[in-house]
Structures are given as C-alpha cells and as structure tokens.
C-alpha positions in Angstrom: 63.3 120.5 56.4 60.1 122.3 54.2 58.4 120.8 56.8 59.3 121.2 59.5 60.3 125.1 59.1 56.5 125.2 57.9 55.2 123.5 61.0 57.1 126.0 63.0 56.1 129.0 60.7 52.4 128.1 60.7 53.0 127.8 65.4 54.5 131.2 65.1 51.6 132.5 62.9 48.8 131.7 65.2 50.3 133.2 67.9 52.0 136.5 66.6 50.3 137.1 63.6 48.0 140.2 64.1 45.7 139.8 61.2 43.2 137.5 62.9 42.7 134.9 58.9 46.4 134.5 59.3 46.3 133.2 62.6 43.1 131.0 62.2 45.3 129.6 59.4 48.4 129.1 61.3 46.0 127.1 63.8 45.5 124.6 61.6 48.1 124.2 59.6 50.5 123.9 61.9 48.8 120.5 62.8 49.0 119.4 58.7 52.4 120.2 58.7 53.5 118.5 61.9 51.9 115.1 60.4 53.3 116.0 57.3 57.1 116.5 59.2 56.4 112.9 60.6 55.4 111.3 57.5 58.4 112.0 56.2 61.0 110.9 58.9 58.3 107.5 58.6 59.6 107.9 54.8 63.1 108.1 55.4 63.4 105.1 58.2 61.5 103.3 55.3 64.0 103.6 52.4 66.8 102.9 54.4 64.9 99.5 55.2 63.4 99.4 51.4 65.0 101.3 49.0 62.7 100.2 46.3 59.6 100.4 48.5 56.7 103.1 46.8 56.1 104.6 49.8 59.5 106.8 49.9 59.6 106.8 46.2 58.5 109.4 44.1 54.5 108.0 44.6 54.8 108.1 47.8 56.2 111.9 48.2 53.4 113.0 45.8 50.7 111.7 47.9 52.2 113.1 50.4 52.4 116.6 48.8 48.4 116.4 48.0 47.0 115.3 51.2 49.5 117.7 53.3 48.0 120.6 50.5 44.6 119.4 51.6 45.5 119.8 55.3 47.4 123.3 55.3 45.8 125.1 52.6 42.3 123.8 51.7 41.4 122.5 55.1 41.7 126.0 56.3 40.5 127.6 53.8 37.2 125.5 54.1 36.6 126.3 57.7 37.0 129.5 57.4 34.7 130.0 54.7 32.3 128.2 56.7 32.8 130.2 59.6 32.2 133.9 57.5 29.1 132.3 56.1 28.0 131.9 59.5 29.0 135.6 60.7 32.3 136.2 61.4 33.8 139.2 59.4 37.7 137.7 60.2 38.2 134.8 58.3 38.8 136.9 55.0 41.5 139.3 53.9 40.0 142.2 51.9 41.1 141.4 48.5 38.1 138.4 48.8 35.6 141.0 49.5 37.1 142.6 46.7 36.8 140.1 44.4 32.9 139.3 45.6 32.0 142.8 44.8 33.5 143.4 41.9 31.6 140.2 40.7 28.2 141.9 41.7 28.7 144.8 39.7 29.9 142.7 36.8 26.6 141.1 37.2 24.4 144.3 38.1 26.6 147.4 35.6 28.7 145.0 32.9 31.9 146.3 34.7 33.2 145.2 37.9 35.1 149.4 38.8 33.6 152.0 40.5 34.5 155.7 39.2 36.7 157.7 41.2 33.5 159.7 41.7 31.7 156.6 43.7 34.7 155.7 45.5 34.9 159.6 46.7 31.3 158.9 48.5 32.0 156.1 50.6 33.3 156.6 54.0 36.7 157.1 54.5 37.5 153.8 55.8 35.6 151.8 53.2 36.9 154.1 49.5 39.9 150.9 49.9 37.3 148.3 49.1 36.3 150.1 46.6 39.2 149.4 44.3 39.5 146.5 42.3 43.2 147.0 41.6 42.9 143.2 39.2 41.6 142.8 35.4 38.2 142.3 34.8 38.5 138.9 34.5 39.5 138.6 38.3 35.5 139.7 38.7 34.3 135.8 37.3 35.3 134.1 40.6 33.3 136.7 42.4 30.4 135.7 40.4 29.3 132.8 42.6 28.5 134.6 45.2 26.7 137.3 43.6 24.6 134.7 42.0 23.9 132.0 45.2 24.1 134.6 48.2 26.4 133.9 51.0 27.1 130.2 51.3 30.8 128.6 52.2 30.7 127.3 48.7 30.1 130.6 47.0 33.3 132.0 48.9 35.4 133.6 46.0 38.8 132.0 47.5 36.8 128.3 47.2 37.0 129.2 43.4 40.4 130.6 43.7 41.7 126.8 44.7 39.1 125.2 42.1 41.1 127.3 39.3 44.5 126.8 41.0 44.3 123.1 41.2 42.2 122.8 37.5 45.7 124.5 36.2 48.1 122.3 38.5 46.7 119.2 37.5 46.5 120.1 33.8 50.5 121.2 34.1 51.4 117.7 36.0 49.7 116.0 33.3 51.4 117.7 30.6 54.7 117.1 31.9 54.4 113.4 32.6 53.6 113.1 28.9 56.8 112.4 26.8 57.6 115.1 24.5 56.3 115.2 20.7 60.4 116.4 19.5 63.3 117.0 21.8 65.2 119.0 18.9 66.5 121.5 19.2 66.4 121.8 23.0 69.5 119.9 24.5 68.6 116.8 25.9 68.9 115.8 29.8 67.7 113.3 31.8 65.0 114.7 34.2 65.9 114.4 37.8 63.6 111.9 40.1 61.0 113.9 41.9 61.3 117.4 39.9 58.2 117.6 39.4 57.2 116.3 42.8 59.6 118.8 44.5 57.8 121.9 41.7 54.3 121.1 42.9 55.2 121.2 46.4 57.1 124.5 46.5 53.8 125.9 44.4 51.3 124.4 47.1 52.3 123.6 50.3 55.1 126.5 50.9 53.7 128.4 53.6 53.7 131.6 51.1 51.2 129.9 49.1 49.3 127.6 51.7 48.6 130.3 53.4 47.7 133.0 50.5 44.9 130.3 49.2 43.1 129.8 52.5 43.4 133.5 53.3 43.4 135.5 50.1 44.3 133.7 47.2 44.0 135.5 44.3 47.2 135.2 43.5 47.4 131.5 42.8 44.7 131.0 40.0 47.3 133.4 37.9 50.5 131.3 39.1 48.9 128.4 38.4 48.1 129.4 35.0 51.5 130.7 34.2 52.8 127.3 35.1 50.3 125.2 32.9 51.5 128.0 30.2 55.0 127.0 30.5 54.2 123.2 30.9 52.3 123.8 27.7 55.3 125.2 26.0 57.7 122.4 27.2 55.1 119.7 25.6 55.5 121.9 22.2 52.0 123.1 22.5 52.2 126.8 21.8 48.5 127.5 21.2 47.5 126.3 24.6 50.3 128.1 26.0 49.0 131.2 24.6 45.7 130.4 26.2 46.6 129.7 29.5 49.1 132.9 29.9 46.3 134.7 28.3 43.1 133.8 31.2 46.0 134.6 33.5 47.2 137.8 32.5 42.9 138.4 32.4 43.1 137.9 36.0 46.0 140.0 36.8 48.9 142.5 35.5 51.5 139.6 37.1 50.9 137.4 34.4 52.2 139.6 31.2 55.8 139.9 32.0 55.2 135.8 32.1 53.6 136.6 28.8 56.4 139.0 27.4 58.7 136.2 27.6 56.8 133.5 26.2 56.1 135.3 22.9 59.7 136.0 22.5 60.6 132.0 23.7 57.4 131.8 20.8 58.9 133.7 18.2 62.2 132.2 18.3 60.9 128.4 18.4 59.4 129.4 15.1 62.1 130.2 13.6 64.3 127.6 11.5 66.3 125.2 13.9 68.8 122.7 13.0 67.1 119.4 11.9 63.8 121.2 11.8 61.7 123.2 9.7 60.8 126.8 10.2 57.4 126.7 12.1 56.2 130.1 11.2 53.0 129.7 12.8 53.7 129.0 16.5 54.1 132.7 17.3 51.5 134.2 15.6 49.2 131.6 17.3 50.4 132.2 20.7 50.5 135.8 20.3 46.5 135.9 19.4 45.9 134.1 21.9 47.9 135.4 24.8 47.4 138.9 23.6 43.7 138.3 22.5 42.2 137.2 25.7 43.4 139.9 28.0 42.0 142.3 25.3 39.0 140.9 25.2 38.2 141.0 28.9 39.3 144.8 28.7 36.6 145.5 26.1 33.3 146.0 28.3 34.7 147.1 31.0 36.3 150.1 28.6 32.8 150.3 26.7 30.7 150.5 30.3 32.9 153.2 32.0 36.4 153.7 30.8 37.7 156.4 33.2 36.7 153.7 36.0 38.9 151.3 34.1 42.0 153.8 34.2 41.1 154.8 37.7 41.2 151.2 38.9 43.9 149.1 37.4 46.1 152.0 36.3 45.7 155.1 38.9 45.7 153.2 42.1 48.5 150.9 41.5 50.8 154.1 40.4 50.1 155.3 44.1 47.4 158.4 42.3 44.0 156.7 43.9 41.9 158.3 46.4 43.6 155.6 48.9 47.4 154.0 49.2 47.6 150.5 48.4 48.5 148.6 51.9 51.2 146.6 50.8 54.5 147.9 52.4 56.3 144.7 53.2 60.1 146.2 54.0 62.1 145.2 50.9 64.5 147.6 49.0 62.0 149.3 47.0 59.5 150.2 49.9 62.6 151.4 52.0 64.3 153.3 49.5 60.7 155.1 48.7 59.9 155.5 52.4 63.5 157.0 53.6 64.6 159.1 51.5 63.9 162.1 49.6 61.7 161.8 46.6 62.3 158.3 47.5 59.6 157.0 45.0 60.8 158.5 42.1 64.2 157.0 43.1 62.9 153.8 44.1 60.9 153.7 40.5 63.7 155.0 38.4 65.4 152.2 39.8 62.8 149.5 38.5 62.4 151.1 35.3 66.2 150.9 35.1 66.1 147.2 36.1 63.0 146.6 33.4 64.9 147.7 30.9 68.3 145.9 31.5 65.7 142.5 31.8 64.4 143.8 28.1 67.9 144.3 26.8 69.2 140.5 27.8 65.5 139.6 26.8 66.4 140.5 23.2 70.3 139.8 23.1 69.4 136.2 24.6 66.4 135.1 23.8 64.9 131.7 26.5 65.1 129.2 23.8 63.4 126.5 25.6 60.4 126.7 28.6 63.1 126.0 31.6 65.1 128.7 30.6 61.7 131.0 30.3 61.1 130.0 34.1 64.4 131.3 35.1 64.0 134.3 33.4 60.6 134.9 34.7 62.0 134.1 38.4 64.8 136.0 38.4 63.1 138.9 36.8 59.7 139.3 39.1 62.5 138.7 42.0 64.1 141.9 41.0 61.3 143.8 40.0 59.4 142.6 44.0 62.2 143.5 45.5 62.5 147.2 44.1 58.7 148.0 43.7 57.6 150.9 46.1 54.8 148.8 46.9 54.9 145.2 47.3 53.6 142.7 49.9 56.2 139.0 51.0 52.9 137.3 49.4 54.3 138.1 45.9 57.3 135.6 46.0 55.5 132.9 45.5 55.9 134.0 41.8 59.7 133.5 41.6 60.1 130.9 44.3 57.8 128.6 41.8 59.1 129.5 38.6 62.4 128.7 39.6 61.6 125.7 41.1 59.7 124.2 38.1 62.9 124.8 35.8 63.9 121.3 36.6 60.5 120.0 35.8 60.4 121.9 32.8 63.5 120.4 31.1 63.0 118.0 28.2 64.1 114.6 29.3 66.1 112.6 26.9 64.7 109.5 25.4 67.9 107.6 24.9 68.9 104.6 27.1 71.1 106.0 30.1 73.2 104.2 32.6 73.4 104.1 35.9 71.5 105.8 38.4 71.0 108.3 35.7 69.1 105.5 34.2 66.8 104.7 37.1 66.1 108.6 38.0 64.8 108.6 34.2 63.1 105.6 34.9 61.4 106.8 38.6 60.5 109.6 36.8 58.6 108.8 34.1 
C-alpha cells in the first residue's frame, strides 16, 4: 500500500505540482515506485509459494527498501543536480542555494549570516536568500561547492544524502547489534521487519524521498536524531550525545530531540534495580550534546553576533526584513492567518502546549530510547501542527520517530516459543 499510494503521489506531483524541482522529482519517482509496487505483489505471490524463501523475508524487503531509495530519492536527486550544473536554475529549492552561500561566507568572513544591514541592500526579491534561518553548522555542506565551483558533485543536497545515509547506516548497525544489558528496560521480543519497516518510512516516504532530491536539509538532522536514539538503545550514551549534538549544529529541530534525551540520560544514571548507579552517563551526554551546538555558535557570535540574532533568532519569530514562506494550512497557520491577533493566539497556544510536553517530561520521565521516540513524535506533531509557520515537509520528524519505536525496543534474549520465537529469530 506505501507503494503504491507513493507511485500515485509521485504521478500527481509531476503533473500538478507548481514548483517545477517537485515535479522533475515526481517524474521520476513515480517510475521507482511503480517497480517498487510490483516487486512487492512479485514478493507476496512468492511467500505464499515459499514461506521460507529470502526473497519475501526480511532480506529481501530491505533490499528492496535500498534500491527503491536509490530510485525515488537519489536517482532524482542526481539528475537534477546534473542538470543545475549544466544551467538550469529549477532543479533546486532555495534553502540549497542557501546552504551554498552560506558556506562561501563561512569560507570568505568566518560566519555563514549576513547583518540585517546587508540583507537591507539586496533587491527586494532576493533579501529571502539572504537568510540562513539554520545553525552554523548547516554552512559545512555548503562548503563543497564554495571550494570545487559548480559541479553536480559539489551540489550541497549530494552532501545532504552522504550525511543522511552515513547516520542511517551507522543507526541499522547499532540496532542489529544485541544489547550490552537489557535491565532495567522490560524485555520484548522485537517484531520481524521493525527495523525494515523504520528505515523505509525514514527514506522512501514520499515526504522524505522527495525533501532529499529537492531540498534536503532536513534529513542529515533526522538522521542524526535517529543514530542518537539507536545509540541510546545500544547503552552508548556518549555517542548519543554526539550525534544529537552535530544535529542540533545543523538545525533548532534537533534540541527538543536533545531535551529529552538528557532527561532519558539523567534518569538511566540513576540507581536501577539490579544495577548500579551510573553517575556518569548524563554528564557525558550532556557535554556532548550541549557542547557541540555551542561550539559551532562560537565564531559565528565572535565574527558578527547581531547577524547571528538576526538570522536564526529574528527571522524565525516572523521580525526579519522578509516572512518565512512556509504556510502549509495546519492549525497554527490558520488560527494566525484568520483571526484577530491570530499569531499571538496561535503562539500562546504552542507555548501552552510546550509547557504541558515539559510538565509530563518531568512527572514521567522516557525511561528507555522507544519511549524517547514517542515522546519526541508526538511532541514535534503538536508543536507542527500549531506553529504559525510551518511547511507538510516537517512531518517527516514525527512520522519517523514514531515509526522507529518498534525498532528501538530492547529484544529479549531468552528462548521464546512459537512464532514469537522465529520473529526473534528473522530478526536478528
């Protein structure tokens, strides 16, 4: 059913979409997905033949997920990074361009923001580009091209997918490894294909196929957060703390990911029946999730700080020179748009929500990493849905955590029956 809802989606795309990436996307991924639909009917015809057969086992549904990645998200993404080096100005949404120049001025002034001054002297229609509404550690991926010149390869959004599947790979990884202690966390037996089905809904969903061959900034940060909360399921706090830290470098999505991990931190360190009080795992996360996003923030404060408030703080509040663009019609847009002072309303009504999140934070604490992935799903759901601004691009953030809770769960170790048994068993 993903795919063939996708393989429609992507048709629909090229045909109605009016930003011309999205439709050079939809072009080809409609094709991926179509092959991808068939595969799988080929799949199902074959396990009702072969059960056991690996080609509509787990193996076979994971190759599956890669190449039909390759063909609706990098595939695309390729040829129209091709195609801009050769010319054409519509196979980019702006936030690449972005990206690419704030990675020149990284190079060229040791901060990647133009003062509100600067922006003020472009033309009208170009003072949008010249926000970098991302942390300064967004600016690396734009680096290539400042460096190389304009070649497919130095494409920021070719970097973008590097990162994304660097992170993806490293999460898998993790997660296929057993466990170094199950206590505390209660013990279940991981479901065949959890992990299959959590990489596919962070890869070849249309919300993030299409982000990575068009935009993509966005998934180099999810991906991150996910290898963050693979690394807190394996027990590895300190790499946790790195890997939400580079992301929340990248981009203010990642710290309420970070918020709850150093609580989920704090309260693993804490005595636990049958094991010792572990007073170091928070500290350790906490330098570094809280040390690299500080660190990025540095030179960019030293080199020109009011460019630094102007860009990441001013322009997202809506107090820029320009609006930000992104007015996809959920509650918090509407509310903002119809009614009277309906952006104070609209924000009271986040702040509200933030605060009820921070109160449950505290009063139940995520004990293990699965219940940290709900809690980071279901709270950047509700904060999307009531932010004056948002774009549809943004829930790819809660559509993945929540599907990698299942993935995320410790699996038990001891001898099961049945087909609990051989789930455990296709799983591993």
């Amino acid at each position: 059913m993903l795919y063939a809802l996708s393989t429609a989606f992507a048709a629909v795309t090229a045909a109605t979409s009016t930003l011309l990436p999205h439709r050079a996307w939809g072009s080809v991924a409609a094709v991926g997905y179509l092959v991808a639909t068939v595969a799988v009917l080929g799949q199902l015809l074959v396990r009702r033949r072969r059960p056991d057969s690996p080609l509509a086992g787990v193996t076979g549904r994971a190759v599956l997920v890669a190449l039909t990645w390759a063909g609706t998200a990098l595939l695309p993404l390729v040829w129209q990074a091709v195609e801009r080096a050769g010319g054409r100005l519509d196979r980019a949404q702006e936030e690449v361009v972005v990206v690419e120049h704030a990675g020149a001025r990284l190079l060229e002034h040791g901060t990647p923001y133009l003062g509100r001054d600067a922006i003020a002297a472009l033309p009208v229609d170009e003072r949008l580009l010249g926000y970098t509404p991302y942390q300064p550690g967004m600016a690396i991926f734009g680096l290539p091209r400042a460096v190389a010149g304009d070649a497919w390869w130095t494409d920021a959004r070719v970097w973008f997918a590097v990162g994304t599947a660097a992170a993806l790979v490293g999460a898998v990884l993790l997660l296929r490894r057993p466990p170094r202690s199950t206590a505390p966390e209660p013990s279940v037996a991981l479901p065949a294909g959890a992990l299959v089905r959590a990489v596919q809904l962070a890869t070849v969903l249309p919300v993030c196929a299409l982000t990575l061959a068009t935009g993509g900034d966005d998934l180099p940060v999810l991906a991150l957060c996910l290898l963050a909360l693979a690394c807190a399921a394996r027990d590895r706090y300190l790499g946790a703390g790195l890997a939400v830290g580079l992301a929340a470098a990248l981009k203010l999505f990642a710290w309420p990911v970070m918020l709850v991990l150093l609580v989920h931190a704090v309260v693993r360190s804490r005595p636990q029946p049958g094991r010792p009080a572990r007073w170091s795992v928070g500290p350790q996360f906490a330098v570094a999730a809280l040390g690299l996003p500080v660190l990025a923030l540095v030179p960019a404060q030293l080199v020109d700080s009011a460019a630094l408030v102007e860009n990441v703080l001013r322009f997202p509040l809506g107090d820029g020179l320009v609006t930000s663009p992104a007015q996809s019609p959920f509650p918090g847009y509407l509310i903002a748009q119809a009614l009277p002072g309906g952006r104070g309303i609209a924000t009271a009504l986040l702040v509200g929500a933030g605060l009820l999140i921070a109160v449950v934070l505290v009063r139940r604490p995520p004990r293990t990493a699965a219940s940290v992935a709900l809690f980071c799903g279901y709270g950047l759901l509700t904060a999307i849905l009531l932010m004056p601004a948002t774009r549809f691009g943004y829930l790819l953030y809660p559509v993945a955590f929540l599907a990698w809770a299942p993935a995320l769960r410790t699996p038990d170790p001891r001898p099961t029956s049945g087909t609990a048994a051989t789930a455990l068993a296709t799983a591993s």
